[in-house]
N, CA, C and O of each residue as an XYZ file, in Angstrom:
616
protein
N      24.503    -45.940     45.923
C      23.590    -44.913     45.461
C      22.188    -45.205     46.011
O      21.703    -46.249     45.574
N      21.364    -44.454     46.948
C      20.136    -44.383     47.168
C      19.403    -44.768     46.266
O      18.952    -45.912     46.220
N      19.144    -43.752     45.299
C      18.188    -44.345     44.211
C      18.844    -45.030     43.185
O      18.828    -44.535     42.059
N      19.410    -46.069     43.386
C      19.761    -46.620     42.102
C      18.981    -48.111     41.739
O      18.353    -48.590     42.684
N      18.972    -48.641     40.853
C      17.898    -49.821     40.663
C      17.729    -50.172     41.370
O      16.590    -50.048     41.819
N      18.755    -50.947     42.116
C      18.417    -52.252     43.074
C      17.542    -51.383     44.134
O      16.406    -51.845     44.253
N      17.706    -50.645     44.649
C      16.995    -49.763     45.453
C      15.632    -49.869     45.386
O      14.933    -50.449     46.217
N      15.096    -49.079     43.996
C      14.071    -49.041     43.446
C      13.113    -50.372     43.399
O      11.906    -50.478     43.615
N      14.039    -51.290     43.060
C      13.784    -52.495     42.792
C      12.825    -53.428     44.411
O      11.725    -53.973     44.505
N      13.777    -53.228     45.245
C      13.666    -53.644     46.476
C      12.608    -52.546     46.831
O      11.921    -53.025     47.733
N      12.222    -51.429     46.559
C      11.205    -50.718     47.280
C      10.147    -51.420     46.754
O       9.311    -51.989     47.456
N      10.140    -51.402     45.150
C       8.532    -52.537     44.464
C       8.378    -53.487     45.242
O       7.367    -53.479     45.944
N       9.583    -54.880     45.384
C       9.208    -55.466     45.393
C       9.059    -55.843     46.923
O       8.289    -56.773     47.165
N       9.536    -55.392     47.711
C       9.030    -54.822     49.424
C       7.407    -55.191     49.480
O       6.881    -56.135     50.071
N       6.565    -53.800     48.407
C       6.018    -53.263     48.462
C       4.282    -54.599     47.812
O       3.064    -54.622     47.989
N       5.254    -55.371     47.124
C       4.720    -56.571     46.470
C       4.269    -57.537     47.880
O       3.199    -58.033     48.236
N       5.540    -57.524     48.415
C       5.580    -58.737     49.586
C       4.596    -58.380     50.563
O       4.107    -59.208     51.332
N       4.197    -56.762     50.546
C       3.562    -56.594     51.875
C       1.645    -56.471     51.337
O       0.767    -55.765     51.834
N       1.551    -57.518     50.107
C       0.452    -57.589     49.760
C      -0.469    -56.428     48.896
O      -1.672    -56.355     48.647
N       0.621    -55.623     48.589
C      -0.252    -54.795     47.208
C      -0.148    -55.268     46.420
O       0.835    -55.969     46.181
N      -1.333    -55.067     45.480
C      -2.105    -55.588     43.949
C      -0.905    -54.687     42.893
O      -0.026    -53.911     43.269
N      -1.128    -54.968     41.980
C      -0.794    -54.112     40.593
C      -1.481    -52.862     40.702
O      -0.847    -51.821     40.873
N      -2.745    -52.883     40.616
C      -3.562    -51.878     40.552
C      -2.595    -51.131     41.688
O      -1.437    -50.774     41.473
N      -3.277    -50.982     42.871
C      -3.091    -49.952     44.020
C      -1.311    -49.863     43.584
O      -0.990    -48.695     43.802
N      -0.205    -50.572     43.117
C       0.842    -50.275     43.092
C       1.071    -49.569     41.655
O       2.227    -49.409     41.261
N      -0.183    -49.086     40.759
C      -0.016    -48.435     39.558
C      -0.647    -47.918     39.837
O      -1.265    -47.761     38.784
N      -1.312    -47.205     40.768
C      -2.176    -45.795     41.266
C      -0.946    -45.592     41.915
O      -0.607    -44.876     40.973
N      -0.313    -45.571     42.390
C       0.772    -45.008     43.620
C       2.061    -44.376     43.021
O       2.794    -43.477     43.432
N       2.084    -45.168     41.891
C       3.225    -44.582     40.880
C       2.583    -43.777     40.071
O       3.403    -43.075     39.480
N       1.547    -43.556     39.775
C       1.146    -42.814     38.655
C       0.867    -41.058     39.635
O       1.447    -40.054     39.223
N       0.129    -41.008     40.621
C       0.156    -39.874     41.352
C       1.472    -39.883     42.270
O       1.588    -38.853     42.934
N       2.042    -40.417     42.367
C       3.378    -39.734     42.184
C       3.994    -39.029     41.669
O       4.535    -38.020     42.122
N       4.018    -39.560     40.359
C       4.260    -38.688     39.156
C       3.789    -37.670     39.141
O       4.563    -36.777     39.487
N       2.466    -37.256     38.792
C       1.673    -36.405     39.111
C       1.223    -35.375     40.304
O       0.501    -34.391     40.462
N       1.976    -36.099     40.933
C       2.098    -34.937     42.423
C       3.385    -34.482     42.022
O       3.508    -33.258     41.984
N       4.228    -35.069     41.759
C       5.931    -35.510     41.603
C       6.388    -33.826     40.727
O       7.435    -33.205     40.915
N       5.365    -33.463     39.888
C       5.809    -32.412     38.765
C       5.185    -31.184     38.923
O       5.474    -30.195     38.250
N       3.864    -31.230     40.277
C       2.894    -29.911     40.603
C       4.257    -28.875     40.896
O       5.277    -29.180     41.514
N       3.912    -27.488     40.211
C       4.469    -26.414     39.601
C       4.997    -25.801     41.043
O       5.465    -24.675     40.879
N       5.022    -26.054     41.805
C       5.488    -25.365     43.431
C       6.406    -25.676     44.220
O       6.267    -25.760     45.440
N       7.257    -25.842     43.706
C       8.212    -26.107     44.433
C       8.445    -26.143     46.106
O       8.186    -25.332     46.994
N       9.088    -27.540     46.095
C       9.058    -27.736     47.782
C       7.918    -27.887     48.476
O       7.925    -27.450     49.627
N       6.501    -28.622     47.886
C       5.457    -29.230     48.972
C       5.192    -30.473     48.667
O       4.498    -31.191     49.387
N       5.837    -30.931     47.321
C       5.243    -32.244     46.920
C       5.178    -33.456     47.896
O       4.259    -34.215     48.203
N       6.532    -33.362     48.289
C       6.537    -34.216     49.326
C       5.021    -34.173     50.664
O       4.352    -35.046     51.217
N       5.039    -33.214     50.687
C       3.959    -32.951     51.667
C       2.173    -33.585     51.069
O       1.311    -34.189     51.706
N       2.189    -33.138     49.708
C       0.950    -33.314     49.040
C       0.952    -34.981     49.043
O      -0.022    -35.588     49.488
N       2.397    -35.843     48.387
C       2.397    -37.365     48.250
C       2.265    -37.843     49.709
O       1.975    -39.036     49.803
N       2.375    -37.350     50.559
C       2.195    -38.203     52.108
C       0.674    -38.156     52.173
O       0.016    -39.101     52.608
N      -0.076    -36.565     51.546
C      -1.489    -36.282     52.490
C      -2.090    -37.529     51.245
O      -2.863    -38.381     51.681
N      -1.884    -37.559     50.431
C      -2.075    -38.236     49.256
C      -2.470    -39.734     49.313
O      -3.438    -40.315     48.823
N      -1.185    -40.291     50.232
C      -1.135    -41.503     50.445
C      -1.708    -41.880     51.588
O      -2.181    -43.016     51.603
N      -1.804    -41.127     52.694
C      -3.062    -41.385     54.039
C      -4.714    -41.766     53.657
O      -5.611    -42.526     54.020
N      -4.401    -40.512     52.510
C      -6.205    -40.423     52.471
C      -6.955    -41.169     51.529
O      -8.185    -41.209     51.489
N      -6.049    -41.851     50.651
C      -6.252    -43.090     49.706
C      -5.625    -44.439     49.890
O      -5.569    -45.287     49.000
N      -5.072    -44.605     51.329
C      -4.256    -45.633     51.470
C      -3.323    -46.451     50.554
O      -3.392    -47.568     50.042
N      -2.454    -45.481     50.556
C      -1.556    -45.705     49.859
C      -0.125    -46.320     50.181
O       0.146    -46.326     51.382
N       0.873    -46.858     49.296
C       2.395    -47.208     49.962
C       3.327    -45.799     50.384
O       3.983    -45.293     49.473
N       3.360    -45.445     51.159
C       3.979    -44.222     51.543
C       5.670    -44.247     51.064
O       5.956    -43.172     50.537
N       6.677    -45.071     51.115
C       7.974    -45.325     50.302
C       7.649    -44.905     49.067
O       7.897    -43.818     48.545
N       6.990    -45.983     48.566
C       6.920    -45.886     46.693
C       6.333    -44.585     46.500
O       7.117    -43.965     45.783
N       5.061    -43.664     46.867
C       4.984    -42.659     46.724
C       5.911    -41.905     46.726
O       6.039    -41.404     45.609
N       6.807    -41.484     47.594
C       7.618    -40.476     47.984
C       9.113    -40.681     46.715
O       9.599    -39.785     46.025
N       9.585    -42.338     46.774
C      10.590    -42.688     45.909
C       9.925    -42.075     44.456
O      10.579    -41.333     43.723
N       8.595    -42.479     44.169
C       8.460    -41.672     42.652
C       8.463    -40.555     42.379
O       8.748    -40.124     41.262
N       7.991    -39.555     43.818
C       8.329    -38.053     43.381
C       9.594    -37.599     43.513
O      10.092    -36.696     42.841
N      10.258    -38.379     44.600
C      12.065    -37.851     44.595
C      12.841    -38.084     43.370
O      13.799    -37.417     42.980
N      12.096    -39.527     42.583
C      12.716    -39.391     40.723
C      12.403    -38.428     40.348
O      13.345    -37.841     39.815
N      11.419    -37.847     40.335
C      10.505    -37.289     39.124
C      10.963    -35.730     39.415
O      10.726    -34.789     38.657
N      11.717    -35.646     40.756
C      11.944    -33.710     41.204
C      12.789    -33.194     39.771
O      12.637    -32.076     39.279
N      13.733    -34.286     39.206
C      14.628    -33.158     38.087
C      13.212    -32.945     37.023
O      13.169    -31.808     36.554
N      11.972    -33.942     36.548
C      11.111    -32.945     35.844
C      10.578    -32.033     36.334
O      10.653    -31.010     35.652
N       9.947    -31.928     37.433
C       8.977    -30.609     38.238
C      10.075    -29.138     37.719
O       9.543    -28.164     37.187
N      11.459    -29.177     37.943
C      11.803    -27.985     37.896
C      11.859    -28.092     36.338
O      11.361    -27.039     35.938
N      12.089    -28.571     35.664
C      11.802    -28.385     34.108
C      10.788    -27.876     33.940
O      10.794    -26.868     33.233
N       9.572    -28.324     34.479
C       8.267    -28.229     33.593
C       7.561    -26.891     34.297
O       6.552    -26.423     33.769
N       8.110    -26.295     35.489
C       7.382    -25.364     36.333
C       6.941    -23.936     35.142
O       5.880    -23.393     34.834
N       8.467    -23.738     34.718
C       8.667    -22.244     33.521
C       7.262    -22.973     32.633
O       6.133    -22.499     32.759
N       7.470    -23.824     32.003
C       6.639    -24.067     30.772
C       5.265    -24.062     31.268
O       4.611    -23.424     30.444
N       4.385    -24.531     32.376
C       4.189    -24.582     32.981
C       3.238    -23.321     33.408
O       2.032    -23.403     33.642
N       3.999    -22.196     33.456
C       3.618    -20.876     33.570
C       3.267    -20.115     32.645
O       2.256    -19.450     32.423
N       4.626    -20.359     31.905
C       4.520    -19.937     30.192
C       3.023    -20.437     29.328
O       2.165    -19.695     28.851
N       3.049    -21.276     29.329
C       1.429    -22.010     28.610
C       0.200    -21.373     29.599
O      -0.715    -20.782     29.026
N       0.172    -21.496     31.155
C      -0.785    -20.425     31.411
C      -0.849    -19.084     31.073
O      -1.907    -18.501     30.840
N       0.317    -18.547     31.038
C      -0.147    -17.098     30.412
C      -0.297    -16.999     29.153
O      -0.395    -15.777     29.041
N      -0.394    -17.454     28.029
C      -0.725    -18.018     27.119
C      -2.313    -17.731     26.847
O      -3.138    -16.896     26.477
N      -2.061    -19.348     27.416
C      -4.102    -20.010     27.356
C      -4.705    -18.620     28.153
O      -5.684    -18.057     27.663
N      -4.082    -18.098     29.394
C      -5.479    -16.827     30.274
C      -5.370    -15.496     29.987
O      -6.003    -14.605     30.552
N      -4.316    -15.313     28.834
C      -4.402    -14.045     28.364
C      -3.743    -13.291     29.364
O      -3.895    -12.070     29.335
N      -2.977    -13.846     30.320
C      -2.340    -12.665     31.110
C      -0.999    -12.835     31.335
O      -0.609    -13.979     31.570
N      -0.022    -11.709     31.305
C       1.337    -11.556     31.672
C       1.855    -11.044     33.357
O       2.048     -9.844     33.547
N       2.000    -11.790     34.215
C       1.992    -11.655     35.507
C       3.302    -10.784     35.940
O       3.439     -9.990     36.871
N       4.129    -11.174     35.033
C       5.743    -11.054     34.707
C       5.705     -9.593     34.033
O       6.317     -9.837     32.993
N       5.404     -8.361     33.975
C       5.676     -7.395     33.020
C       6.822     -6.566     33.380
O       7.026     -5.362     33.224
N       7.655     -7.681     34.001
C       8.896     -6.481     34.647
C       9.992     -7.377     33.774
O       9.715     -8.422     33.185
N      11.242     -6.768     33.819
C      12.357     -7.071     33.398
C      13.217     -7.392     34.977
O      12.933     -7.312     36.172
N      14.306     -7.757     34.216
C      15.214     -8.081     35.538
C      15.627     -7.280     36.628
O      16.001     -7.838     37.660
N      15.613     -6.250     36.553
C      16.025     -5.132     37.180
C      14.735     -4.622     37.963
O      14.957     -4.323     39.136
N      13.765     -4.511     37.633
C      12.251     -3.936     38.129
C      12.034     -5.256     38.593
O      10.822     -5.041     38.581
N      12.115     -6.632     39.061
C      12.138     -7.455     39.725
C      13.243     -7.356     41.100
O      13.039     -7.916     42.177
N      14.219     -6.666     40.828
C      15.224     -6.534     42.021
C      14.809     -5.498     43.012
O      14.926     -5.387     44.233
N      14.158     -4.607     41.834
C      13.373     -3.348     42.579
C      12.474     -3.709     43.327
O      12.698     -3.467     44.513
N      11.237     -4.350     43.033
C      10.318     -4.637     43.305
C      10.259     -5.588     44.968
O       9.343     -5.611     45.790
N      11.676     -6.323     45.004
C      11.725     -6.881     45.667
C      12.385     -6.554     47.165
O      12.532     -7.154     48.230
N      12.701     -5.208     46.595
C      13.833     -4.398     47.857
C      12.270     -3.515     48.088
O      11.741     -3.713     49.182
N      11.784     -2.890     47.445
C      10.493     -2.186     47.952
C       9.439     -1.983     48.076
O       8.812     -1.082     48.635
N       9.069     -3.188     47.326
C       7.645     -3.492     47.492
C       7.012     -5.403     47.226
O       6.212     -6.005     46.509
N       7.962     -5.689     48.289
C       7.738     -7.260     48.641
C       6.798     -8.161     48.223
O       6.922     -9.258     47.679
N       5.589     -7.370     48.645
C       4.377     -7.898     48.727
C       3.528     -7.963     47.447
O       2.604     -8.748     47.237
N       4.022     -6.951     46.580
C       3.020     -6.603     45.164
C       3.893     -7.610     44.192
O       3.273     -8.147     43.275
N       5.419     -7.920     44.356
C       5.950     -9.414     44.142
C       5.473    -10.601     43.984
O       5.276    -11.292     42.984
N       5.209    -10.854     45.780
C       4.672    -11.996     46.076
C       3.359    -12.087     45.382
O       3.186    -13.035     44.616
N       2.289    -11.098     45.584
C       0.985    -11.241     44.610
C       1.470    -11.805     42.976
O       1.172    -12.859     42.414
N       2.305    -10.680     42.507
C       2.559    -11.151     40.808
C       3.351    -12.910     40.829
O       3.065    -13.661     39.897
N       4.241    -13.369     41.864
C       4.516    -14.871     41.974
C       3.297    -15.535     42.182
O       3.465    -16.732     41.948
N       2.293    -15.317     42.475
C       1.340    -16.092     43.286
C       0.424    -15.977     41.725
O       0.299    -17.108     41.255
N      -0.110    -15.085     40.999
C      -0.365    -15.406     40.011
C       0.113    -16.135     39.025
O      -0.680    -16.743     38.307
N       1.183    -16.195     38.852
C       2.302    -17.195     37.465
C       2.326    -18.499     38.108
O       2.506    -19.519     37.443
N       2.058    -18.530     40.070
C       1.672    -19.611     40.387
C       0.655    -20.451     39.890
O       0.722    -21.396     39.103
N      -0.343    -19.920     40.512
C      -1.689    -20.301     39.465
C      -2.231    -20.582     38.216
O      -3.071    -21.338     37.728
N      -1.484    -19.739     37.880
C      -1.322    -20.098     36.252
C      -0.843    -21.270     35.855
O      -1.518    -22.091     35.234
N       0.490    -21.446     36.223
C       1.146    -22.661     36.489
C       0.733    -24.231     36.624
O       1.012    -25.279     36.041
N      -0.351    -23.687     38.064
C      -1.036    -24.984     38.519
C      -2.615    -25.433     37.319
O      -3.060    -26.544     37.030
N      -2.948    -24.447     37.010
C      -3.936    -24.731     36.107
C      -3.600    -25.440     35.155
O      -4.241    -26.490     35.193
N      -2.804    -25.389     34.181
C      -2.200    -26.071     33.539
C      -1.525    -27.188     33.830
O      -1.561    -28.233     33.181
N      -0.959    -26.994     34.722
C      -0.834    -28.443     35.155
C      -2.046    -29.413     35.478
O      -2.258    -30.505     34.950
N      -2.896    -28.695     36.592
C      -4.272    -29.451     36.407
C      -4.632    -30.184     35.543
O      -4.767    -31.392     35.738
N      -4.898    -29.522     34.235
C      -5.020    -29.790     32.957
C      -4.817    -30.797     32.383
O      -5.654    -31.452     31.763
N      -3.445    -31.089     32.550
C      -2.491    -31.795     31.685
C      -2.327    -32.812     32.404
O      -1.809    -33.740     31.783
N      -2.655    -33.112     33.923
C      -2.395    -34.176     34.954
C      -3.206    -35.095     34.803
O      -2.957    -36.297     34.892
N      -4.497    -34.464     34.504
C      -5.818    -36.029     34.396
C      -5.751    -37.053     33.599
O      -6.096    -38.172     33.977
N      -5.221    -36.770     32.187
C      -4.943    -37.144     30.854
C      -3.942    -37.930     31.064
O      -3.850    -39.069     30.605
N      -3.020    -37.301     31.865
C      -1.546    -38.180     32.433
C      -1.678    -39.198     33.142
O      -1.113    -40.284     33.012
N      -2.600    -38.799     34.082
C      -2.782    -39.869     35.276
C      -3.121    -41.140     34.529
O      -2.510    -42.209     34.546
N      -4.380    -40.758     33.771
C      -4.453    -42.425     33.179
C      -3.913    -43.119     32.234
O      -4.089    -44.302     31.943
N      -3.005    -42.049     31.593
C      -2.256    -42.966     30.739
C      -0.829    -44.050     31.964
O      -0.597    -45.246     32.136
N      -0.238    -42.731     32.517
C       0.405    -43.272     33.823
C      -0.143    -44.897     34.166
O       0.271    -46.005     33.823
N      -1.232    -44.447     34.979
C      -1.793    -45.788     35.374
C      -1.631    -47.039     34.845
O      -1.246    -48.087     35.365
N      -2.124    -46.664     33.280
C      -2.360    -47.962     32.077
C      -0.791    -48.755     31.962
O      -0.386    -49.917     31.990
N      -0.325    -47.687     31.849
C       1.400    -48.445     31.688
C       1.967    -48.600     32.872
O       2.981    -49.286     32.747
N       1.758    -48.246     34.068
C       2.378    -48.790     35.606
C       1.510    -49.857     35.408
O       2.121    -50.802     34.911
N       0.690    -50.019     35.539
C      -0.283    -51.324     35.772
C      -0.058    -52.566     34.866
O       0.048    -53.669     35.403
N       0.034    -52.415     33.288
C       0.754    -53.459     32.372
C       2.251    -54.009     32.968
O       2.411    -55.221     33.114
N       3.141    -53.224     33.244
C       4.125    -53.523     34.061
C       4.431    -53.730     35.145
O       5.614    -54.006     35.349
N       3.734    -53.693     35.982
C       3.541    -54.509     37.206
C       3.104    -55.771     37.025
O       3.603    -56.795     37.491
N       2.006    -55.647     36.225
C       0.965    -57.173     36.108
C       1.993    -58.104     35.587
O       2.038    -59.139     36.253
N       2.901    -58.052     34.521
C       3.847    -58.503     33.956
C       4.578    -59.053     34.450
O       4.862    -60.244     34.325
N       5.315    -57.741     35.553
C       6.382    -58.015     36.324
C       6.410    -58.951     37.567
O       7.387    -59.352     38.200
N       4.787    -59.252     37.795
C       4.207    -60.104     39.051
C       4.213    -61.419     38.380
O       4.823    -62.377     38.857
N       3.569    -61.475     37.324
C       3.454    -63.079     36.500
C       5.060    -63.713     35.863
O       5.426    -64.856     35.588
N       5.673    -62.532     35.806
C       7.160    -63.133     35.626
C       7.648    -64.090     36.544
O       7.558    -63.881     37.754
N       8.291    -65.395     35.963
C       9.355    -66.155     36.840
C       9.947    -65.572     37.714
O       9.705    -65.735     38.910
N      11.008    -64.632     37.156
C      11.796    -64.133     38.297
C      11.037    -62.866     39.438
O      11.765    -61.942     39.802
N      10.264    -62.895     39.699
C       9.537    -61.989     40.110
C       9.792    -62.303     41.542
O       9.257    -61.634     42.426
């Protein structure tokens, strides 16, 4: 299995050998995460690479934490949307299933606008909810690393 512990295991501790701290290896997991769950399906990968260039980052461990984390992103995208239209007072969605099939055989584009809003919506909230995350993220990647470095078997 690709991702299965030992895997995981050997990517940390790779990632240990090639002279990262706790810190920089609990920033790397934590925006992972946090890139790992942004509401858009299919760029994360793209965002955790630009991510990891421009903060020098471990490019493996980045990418391994958002390829865990893909079964939450599609969980959390609906809710996600749902809580932005909510909090901004707007329903992007005022069609039913059928006036979505319509919409999509004849007028493509006024679609794509109403997706592109529930997008946004989406991402705001996530925004939101990511900063708060990030540092809790951090606090507990970082206790467990530090741990996991001062351990014997380490």
């Amino acid at each position: 299995m690709k991702f299965g512990p030992q895997h995981i295991k050997n990517v940390i501790v790779n990632a240990f050998r090639q002279g990262l701290t706790p810190h920089k290896l609990a920033m790397t997991c934590a925006l992972g995460v946090i890139l790992g769950i942004f509401p858009v399906f299919g760029i994360t990968t793209i965002l955790c690479f630009a991510v990891a260039i421009a903060f020098r980052l471990n490019i493996p461990v980045i990418q391994l934490v958002n390829y865990l984390v893909a079964p939450i992103q599609l969980l959390f995208i609906i809710p996600f949307i749902k809580i932005g239209t909510i909090l901004f007072h707007l329903n992007p969605f005022p069609y039913d299933s059928d006036q979505l099939i319509d919409l999509f055989k004849n007028d493509f584009f006024l679609l794509l606008k109403e997706v592109g809003m529930a997008l946004l919506l989406g991402i705001g909230v996530w925004a939101s909810f990511s900063v708060p995350l990030f540092f809790v993220l951090y606090y507990l990647f970082f206790l467990l690393f530090s741990r996991w470095l001062r351990s014997p078997s380490a």
